[in-house]
C-alpha positions as a Markdown table, in Angstrom:
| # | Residue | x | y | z |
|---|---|---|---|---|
| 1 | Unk | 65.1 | 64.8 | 84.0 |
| 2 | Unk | 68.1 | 66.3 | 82.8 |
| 3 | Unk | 70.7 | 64.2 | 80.7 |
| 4 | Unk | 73.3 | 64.8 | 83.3 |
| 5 | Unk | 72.0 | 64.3 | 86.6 |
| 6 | Unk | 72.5 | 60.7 | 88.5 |
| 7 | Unk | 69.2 | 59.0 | 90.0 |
| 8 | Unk | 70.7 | 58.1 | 93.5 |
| 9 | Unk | 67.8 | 56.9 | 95.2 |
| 10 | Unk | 64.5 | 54.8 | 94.5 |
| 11 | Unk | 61.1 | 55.7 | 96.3 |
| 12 | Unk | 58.8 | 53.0 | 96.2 |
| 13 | Unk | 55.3 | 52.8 | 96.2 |
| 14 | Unk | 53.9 | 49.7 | 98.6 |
| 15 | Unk | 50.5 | 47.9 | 97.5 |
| 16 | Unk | 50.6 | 46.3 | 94.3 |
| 17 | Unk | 54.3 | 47.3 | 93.5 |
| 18 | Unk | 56.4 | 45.9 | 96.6 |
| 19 | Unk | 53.5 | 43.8 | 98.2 |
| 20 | Unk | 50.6 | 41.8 | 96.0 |
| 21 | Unk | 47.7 | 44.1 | 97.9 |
| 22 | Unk | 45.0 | 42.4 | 95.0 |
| 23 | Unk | 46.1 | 39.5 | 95.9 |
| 24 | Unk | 45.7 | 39.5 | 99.6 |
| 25 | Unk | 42.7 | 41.7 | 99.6 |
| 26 | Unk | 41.0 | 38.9 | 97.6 |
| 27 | Unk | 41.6 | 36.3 | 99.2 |
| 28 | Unk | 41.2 | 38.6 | 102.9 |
| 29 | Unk | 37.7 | 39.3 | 101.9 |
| 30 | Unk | 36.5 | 36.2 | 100.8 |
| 31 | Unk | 37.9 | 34.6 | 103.9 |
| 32 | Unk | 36.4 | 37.0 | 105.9 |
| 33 | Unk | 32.9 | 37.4 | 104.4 |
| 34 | Unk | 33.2 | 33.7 | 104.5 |
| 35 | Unk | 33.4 | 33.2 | 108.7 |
| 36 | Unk | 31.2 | 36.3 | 108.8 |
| 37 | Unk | 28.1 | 34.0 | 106.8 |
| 38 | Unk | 28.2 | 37.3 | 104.5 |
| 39 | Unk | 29.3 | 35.6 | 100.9 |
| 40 | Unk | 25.6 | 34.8 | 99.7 |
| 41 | Unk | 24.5 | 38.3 | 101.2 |
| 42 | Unk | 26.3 | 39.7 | 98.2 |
| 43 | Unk | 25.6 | 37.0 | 95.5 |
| 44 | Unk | 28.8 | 35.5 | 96.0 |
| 45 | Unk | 33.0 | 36.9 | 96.2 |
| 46 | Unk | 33.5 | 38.3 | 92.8 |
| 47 | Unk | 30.2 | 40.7 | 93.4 |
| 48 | Unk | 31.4 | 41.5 | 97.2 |
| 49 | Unk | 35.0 | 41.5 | 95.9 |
| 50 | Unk | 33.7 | 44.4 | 93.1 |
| 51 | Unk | 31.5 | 46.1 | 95.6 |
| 52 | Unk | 34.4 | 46.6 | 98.4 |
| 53 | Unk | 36.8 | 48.2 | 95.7 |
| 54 | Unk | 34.3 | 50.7 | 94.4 |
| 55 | Unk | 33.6 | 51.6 | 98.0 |
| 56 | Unk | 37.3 | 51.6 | 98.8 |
| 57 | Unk | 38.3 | 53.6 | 95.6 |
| 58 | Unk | 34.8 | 56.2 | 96.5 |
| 59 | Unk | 36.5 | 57.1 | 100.0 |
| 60 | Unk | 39.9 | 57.1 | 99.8 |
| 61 | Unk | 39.2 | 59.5 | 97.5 |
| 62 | Unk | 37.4 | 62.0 | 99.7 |
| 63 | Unk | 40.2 | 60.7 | 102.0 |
| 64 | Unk | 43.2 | 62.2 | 99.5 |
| 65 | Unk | 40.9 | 65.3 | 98.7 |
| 66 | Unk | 41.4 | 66.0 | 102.4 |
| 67 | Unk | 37.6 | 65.3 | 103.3 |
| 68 | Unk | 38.0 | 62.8 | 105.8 |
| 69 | Unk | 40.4 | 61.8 | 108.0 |
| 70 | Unk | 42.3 | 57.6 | 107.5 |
| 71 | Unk | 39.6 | 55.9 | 110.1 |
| 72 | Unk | 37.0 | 57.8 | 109.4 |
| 73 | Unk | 37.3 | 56.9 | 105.6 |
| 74 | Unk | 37.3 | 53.3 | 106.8 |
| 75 | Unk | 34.6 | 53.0 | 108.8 |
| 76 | Unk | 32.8 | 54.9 | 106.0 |
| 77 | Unk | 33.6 | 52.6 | 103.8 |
| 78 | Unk | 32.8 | 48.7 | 106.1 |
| 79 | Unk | 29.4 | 51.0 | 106.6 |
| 80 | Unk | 28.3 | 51.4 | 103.1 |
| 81 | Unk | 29.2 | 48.0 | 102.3 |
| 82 | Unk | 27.5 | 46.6 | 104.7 |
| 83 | Unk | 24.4 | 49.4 | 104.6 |
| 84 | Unk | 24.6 | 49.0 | 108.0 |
| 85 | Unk | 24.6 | 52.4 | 110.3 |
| 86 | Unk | 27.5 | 50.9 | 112.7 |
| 87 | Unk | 29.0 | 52.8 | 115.5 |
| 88 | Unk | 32.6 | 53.9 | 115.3 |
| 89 | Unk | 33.5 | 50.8 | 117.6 |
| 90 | Unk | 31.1 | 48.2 | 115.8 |
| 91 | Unk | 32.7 | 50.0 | 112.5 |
| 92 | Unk | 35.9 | 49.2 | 113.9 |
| 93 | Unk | 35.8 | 45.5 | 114.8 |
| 94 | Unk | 34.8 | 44.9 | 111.6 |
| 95 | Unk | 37.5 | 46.2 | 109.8 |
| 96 | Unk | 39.9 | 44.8 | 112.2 |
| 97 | Unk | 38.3 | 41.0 | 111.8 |
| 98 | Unk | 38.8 | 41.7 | 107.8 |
| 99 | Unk | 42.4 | 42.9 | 108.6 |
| 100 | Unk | 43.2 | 39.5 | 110.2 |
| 101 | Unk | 41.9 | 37.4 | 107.1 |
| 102 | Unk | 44.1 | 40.1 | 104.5 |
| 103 | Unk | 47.1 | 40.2 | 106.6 |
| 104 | Unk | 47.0 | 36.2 | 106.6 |
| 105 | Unk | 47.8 | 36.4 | 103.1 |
| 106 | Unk | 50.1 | 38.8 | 102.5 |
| 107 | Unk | 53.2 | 38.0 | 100.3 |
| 108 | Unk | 55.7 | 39.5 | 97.9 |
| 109 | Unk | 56.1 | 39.9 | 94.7 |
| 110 | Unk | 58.6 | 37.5 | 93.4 |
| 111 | Unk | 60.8 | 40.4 | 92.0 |
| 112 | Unk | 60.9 | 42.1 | 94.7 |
| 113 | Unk | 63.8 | 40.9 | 97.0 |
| 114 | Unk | 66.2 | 40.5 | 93.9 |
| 115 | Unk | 65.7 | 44.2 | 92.5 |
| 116 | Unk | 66.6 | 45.4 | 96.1 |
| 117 | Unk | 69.3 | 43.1 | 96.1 |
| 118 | Unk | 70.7 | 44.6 | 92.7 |
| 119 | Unk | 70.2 | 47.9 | 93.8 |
| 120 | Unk | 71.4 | 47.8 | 97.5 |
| 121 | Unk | 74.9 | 49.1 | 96.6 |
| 122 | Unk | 74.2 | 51.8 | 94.1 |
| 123 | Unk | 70.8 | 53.9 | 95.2 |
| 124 | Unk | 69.5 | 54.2 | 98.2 |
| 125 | Unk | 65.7 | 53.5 | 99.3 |
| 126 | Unk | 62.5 | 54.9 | 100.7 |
| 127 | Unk | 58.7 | 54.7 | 100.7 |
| 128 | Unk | 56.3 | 57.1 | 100.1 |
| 129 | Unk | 53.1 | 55.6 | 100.2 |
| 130 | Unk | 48.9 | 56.7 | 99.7 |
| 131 | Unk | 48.4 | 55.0 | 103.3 |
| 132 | Unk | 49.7 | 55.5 | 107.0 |
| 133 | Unk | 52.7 | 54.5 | 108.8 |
| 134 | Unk | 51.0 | 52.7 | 111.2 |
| 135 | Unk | 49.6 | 50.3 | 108.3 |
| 136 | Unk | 52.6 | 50.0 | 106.1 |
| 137 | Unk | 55.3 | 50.2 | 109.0 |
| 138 | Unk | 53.9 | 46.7 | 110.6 |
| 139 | Unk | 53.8 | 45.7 | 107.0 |
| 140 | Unk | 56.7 | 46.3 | 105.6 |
| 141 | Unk | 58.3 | 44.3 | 109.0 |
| 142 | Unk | 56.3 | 41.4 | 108.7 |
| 143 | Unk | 57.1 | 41.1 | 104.9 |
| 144 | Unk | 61.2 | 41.5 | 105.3 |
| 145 | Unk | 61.7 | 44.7 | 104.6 |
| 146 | Unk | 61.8 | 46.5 | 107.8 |
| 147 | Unk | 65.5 | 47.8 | 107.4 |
| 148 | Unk | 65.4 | 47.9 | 103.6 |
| 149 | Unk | 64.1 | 51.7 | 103.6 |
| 150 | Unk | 66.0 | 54.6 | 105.4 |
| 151 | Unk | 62.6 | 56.7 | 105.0 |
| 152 | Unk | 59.1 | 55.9 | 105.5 |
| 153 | Unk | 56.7 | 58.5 | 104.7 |
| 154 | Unk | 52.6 | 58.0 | 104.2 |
| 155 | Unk | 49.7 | 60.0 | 103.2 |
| 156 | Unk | 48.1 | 59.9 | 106.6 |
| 157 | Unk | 50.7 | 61.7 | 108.3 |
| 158 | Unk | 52.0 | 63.8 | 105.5 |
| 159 | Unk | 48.5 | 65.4 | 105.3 |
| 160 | Unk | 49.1 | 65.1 | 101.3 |
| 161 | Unk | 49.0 | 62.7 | 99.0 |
| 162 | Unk | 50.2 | 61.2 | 95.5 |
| 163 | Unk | 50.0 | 63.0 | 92.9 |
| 164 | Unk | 50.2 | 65.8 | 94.8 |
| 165 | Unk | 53.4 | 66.6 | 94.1 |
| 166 | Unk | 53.7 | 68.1 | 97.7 |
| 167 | Unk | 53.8 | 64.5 | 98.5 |
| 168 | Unk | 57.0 | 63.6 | 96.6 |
| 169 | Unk | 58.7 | 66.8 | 97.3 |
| 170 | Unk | 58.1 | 65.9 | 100.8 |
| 171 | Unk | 60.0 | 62.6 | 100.6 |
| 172 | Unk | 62.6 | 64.2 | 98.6 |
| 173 | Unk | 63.1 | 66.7 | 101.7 |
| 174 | Unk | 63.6 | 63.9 | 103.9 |
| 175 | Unk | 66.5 | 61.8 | 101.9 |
| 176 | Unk | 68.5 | 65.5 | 101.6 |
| 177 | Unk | 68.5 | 65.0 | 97.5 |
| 178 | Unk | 67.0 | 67.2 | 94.6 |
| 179 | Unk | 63.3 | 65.8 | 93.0 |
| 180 | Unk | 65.6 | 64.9 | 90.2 |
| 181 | Unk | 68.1 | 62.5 | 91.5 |
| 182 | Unk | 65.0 | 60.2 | 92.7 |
| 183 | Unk | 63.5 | 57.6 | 91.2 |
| 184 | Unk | 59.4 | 56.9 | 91.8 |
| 185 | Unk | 58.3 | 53.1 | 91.4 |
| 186 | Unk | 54.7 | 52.6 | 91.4 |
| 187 | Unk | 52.0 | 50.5 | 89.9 |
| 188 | Unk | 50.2 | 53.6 | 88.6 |
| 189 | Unk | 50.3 | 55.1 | 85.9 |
| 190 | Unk | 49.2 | 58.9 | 86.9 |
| 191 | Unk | 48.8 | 58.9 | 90.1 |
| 192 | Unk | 52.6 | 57.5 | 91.2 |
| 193 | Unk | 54.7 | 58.0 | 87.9 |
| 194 | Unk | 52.9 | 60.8 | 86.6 |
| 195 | Unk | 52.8 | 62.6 | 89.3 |
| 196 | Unk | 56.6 | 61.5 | 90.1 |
| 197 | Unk | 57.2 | 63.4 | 87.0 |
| 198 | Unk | 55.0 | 66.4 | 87.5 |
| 199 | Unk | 57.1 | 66.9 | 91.0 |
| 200 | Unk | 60.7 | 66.7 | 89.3 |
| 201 | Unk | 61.2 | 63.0 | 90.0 |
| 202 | Unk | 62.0 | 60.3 | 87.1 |
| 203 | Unk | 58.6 | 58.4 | 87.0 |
| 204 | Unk | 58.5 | 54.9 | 86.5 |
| 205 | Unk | 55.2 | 52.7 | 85.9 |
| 206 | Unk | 55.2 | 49.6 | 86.9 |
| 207 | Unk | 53.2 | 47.8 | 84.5 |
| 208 | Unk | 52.8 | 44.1 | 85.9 |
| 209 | Unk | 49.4 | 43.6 | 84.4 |
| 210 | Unk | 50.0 | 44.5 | 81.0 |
| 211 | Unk | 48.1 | 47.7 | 81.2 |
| 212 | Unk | 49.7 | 49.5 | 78.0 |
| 213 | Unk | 48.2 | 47.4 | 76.0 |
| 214 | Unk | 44.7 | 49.4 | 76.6 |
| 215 | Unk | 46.5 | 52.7 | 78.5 |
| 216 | Unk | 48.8 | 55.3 | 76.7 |
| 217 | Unk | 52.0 | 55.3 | 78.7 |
| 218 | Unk | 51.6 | 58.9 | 80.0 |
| 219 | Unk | 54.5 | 61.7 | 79.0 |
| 220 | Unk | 57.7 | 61.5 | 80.3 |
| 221 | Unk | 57.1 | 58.3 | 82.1 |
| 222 | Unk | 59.2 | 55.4 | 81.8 |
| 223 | Unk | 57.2 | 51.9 | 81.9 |
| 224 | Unk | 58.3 | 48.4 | 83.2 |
| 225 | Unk | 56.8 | 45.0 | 82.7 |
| 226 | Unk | 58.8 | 43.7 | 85.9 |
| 227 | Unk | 61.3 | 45.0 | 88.8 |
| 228 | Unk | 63.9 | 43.0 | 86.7 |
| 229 | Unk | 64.0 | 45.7 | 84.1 |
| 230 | Unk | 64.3 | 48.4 | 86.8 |
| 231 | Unk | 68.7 | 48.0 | 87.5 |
| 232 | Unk | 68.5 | 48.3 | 83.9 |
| 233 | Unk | 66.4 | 51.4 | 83.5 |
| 234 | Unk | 68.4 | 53.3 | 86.8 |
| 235 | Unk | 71.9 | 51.9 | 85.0 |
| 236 | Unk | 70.8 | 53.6 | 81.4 |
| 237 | Unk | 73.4 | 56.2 | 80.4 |
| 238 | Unk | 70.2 | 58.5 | 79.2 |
| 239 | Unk | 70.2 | 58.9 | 82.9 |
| 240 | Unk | 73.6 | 60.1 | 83.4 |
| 241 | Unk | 74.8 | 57.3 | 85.2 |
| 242 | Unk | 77.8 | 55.5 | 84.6 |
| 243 | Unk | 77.7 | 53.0 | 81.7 |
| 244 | Unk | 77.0 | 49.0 | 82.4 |
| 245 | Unk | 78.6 | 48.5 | 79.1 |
| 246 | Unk | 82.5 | 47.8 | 78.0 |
């Protein structure tokens, strides 16, 4: 971005950067396969855990490619991990049984609430997620931050999604600011920071795991171990914002 211009508002990505989606998806499966007498089926939760990723990864991605529409992508996906040919209803039910188990153990990063709190004055704050607002919505209430975000935009409805930077432009249409005075905060490093960047956005990875140590940090992206870092990185005079030093 250019020396001069002042990031005045943070986008945030949702699973794994505001929310511990791993996490709860972990422990939401297990449960689930659990009370379903599925866990031996698939040699246990770490082999069910791997399967269920791969098969979410395979179809969200025809899902972002514009291949599928949200449920239909989902019911894809419960069907090929269960090899099962289910109805749309049966297909359905499933999902929504797993959903209760996942949505039991949903929690926040511990970062979270105190980087909002730093910012609250100075930026303002939206989402742009790779989902749908009917998912993340309900989410973000139940977790506390219902009236954190003055914009909520998803995949889903957008009919785009990250990187495309059609996505982020699309989010930058709706807080009224240039790509440039908005700052993207996500847990990946291409698809959300990279991307933030290829659209005119300052990109910021979101490194909790301690990827760098086997991934490049891609161009023109800035990387973060935590969200305590982040007031820091938004107040750095590289960024054209006022100085937090006398």
């Amino acid at each position: 971005m250019a020396a001069n211009t002042e990031v005045k508002a943070v986008l945030w990505d949702v699973d794994d950067t505001l929310f511990d989606y791993t996490g709860a998806d972990t422990a939401g499966l297990a449960a689930h396969l659990r009370a379903e007498g599925l866990l031996e089926r698939f040699g246990g939760p770490e082999a069910a855990l791997a399967r269920w990723r791969t098969l979410t990864r395979r179809h969200w991605g025809r899902f972002a490619a514009g291949g599928v529409g949200f449920l239909e992508q989902r019911r894809d996906r419960v069907r090929d991990f269960l090899d099962t040919p289910l109805g749309d209803a049966e297909a359905d039910a499933w999902f929504e049984a797993y959903f209760g188990h996942y949505e039991a153990a949903w929690t926040l990063f511990a970062d979270v609430l105190p980087a909002l709190d730093a910012l609250a004055a100075s930026h303002r704050h939206g989402v742009l997620s790779n989902s749908s607002v009917s998912v993340q919505g309900p989410k973000l209430g139940s977790l506390g931050l219902g009236d954190r975000f003055e914009t909520l935009l998803c995949a889903a409805e957008l009919g785009v999604s990250k990187p495309d930077p059609g996505a982020f432009r699309a989010a930058a249409r709706a807080l009224g600011l240039a790509p440039a005075e908005i700052a993207y905060v996500g847990d990946e490093p291409w698809i959300d920071a990279r991307g933030a960047v290829d659209a005119g956005l300052v990109g910021v990875w979101l490194d909790r795991a301690g990827r760098r140590a086997r991934e490049a940090v891609p161009e023109g992206v800035h990387r973060i171990g935590g969200l305590a870092e982040l007031p820091g990185l938004l107040g750095d005079t590289r960024f054209g914002a006022p100085s937090t030093f006398g």
